[in-house]
C-alpha positions as CSV (number, residue, x, y, z in Angstrom):
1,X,137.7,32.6,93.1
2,X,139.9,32.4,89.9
3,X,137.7,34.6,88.1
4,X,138.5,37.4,91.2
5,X,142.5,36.2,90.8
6,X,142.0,36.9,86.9
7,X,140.6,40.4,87.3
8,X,142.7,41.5,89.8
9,X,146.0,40.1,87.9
10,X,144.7,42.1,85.3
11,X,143.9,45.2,86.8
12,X,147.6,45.0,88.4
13,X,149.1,45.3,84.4
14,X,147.1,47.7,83.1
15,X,147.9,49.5,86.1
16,X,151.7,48.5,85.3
17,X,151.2,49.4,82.0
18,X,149.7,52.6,82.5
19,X,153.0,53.7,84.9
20,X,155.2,52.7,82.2
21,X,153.9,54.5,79.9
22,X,153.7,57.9,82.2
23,X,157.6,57.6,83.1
24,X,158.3,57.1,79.2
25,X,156.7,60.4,78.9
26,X,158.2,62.0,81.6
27,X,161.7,61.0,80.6
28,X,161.3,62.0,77.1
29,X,160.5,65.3,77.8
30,X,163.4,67.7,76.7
31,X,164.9,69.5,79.6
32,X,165.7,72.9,78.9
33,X,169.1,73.9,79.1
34,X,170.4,77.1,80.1
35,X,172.7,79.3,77.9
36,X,175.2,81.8,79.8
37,X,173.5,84.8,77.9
38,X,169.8,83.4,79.6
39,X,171.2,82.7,82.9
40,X,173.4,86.4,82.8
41,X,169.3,88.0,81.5
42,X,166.8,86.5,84.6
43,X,168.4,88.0,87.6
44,X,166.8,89.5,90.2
45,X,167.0,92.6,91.8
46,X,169.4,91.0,94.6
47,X,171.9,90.0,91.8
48,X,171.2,86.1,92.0
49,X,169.9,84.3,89.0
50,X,166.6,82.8,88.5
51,X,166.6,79.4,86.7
52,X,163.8,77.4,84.7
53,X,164.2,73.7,85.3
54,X,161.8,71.4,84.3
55,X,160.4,69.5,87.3
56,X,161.8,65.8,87.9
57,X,159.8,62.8,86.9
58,X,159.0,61.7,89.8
59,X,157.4,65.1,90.8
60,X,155.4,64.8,87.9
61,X,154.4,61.3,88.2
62,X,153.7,62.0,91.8
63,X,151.2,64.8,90.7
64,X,149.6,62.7,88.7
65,X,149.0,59.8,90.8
66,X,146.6,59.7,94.2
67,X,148.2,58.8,97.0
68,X,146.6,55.9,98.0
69,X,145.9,56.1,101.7
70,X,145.2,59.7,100.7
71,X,140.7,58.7,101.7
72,X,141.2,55.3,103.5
73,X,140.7,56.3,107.3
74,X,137.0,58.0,105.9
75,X,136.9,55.7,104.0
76,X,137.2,53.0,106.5
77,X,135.2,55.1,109.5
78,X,132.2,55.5,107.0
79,X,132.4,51.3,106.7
80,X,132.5,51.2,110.3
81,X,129.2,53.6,110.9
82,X,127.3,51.5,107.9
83,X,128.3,48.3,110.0
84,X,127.2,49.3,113.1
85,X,123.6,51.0,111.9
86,X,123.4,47.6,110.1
87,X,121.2,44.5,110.7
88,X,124.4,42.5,111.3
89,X,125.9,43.7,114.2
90,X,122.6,43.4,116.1
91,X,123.7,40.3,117.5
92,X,127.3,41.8,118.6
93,X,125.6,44.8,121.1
94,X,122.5,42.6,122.1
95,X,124.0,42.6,125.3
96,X,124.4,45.9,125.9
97,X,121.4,47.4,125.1
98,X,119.4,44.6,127.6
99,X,121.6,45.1,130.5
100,X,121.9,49.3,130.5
101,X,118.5,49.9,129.2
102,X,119.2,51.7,126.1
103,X,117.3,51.7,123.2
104,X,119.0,50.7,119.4
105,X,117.1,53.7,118.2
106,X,119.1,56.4,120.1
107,X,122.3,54.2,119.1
108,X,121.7,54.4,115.9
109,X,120.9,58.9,116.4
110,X,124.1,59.0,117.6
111,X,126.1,57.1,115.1
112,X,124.1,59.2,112.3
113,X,125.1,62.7,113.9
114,X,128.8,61.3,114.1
115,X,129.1,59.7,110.7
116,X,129.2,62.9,108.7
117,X,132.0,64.7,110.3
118,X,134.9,61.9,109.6
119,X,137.7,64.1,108.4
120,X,141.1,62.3,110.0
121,X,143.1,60.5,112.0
122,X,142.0,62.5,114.7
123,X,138.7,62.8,114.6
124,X,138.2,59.6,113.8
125,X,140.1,58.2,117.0
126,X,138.0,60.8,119.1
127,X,134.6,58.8,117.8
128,X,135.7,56.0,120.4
129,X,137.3,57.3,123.5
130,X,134.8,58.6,126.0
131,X,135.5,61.9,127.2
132,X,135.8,63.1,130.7
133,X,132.7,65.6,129.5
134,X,130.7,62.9,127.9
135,X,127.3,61.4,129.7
136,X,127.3,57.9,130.8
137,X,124.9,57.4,128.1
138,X,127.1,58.6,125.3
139,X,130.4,56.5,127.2
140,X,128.5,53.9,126.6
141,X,127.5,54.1,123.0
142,X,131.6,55.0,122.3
143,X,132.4,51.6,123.9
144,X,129.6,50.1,121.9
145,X,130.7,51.6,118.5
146,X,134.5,50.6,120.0
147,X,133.8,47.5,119.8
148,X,132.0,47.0,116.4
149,X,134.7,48.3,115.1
150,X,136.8,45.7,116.4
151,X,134.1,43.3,115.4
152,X,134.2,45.1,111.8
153,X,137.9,45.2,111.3
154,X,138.2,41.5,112.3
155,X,135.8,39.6,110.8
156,X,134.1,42.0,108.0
157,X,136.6,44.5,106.9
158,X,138.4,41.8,103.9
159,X,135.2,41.2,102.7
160,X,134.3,44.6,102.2
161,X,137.7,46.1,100.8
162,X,137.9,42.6,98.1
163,X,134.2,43.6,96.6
164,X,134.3,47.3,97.2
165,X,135.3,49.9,94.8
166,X,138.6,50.6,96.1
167,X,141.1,50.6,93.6
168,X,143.9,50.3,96.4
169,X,142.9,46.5,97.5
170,X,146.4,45.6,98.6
171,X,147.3,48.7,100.5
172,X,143.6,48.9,102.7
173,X,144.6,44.9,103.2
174,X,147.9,45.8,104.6
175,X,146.9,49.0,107.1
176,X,143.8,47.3,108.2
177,X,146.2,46.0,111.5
178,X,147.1,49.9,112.4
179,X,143.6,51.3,111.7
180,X,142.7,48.3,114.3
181,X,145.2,50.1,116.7
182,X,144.1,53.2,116.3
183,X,140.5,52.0,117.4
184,X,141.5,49.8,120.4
185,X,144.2,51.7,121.8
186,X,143.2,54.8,124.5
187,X,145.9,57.2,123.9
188,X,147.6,57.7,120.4
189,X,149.2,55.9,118.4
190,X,150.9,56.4,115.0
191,X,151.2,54.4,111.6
C-alpha cells in the first residue's frame, strides 16, 4: 500500500511541477503593445479598430490541458458493460435469469449491441430506463444492467479507477456518487 501512496505522491509533483512550469511560460511571454499609429492602421471598414492581444494564461493553459471529466461517463459506462458481460456479476443476476426464463446468452447480445454507442450523459442514462416502446424482455435486461451498475459503482468501481489507467484518480473518486445518481434515479438529474 505505501508503494501505491509513493507513486501516486509522486505523480501528483510532477504533475505540479509540470503546471508550474507551463504558467512560467505563459507569463513570460511578452504581450504586445499597441502603438497609436498601429491601432489608427487596423480598422475596419465600419471605422472601429481591430486589436492583437495575446490570449490570457489561463486560456492558454486551459488549451493545453484536458479537461478531466472530458471521457469519464464513457469511460465509466464501458466499465459498467465489461462488469456485467463478466464472470463476476454472475452471481448478482442469478436470480433473474431463473425466475423469468432468460438466457445469460441473449443478456450478454444485448449489452454488446449497447456498449458501442456510449457517447454522453444522455445516452448513457437512456441504457437503463425502460421505455414505454421496449419489450418486456428488453425492460427486463435494463433493470438487470440497472442494477449491476449499482452493484459496480458500489463495490467494484474504487478498485477499478486505483489500478486503471486513468490519470484523473481523484476526480473519477469524487463523481463516482453522481454517476451513481444518474444510474438509479428515473427522470434526470444533473451533476
Amino acid at each position: 500500500m505505501r508503494f501505491l501512496k509513493n507513486k501516486i505522491k509522486l505523480a501528483q509533483e510532477a504533475l505540479q511541477r509540470k503546471l508550474q512550469l507551463e504558467q512560467q511560460k505563459a507569463f513570460s511571454r511578452p504581450i504586445k503593445t499597441i502603438s497609436q499609429e498601429d491601432f489608427s492602421e487596423k480598422t475596419s471598414a465600419k471605422g472601429r479598430a481591430k486589436r492583437s492581444c495575446a490570449p490570457y494564461p489561463e486560456q492558454i493553459l486551459a488549451s493545453t490541458f484536458t479537461k478531466p471529466t472530458k471521457n469519464m461517463i464513457i469511460n465509466y459506462g464501458k466499465a459498467i458493460f465489461s462488469f456485467a458481460l463478466s464472470d463476476l456479476a454472475e452471481q448478482y443476476i442469478q436470480r433473474y435469469f431463473q425466475s423469468e426464463k432468460i438466457s445469460r446468452a441473449s443478456f450478454r447480445n444485448f449489452v454488446d449491441e449497447l456498449r458501442p454507442r456510449i457517447s454522453g450523459c444522455k445516452n448513457f442514462e437512456a441504457f437503463f430506463r425502460a421505455d414505454e416502446n421496449d419489450s418486456t424482455e428488453i425492460a427486463l435486461y435494463r433493470r438487470v444492467l440497472k442494477m449491476l451498475g449499482v452493484v459496480f459503482m458500489k463495490y467494484f468501481s474504487v478498485n477499478w479507477i486505483i489500478h486503471g489507467k486513468t490519470t484523473h484518480k481523484q476526480v473519477y473518486l469524487q463523481h463516482r456518487c453522481a454517476i451513481l445518481r444518474r444510474i438509479t434515479k428515473d427522470q434526470d438529474s444533473h451533476f
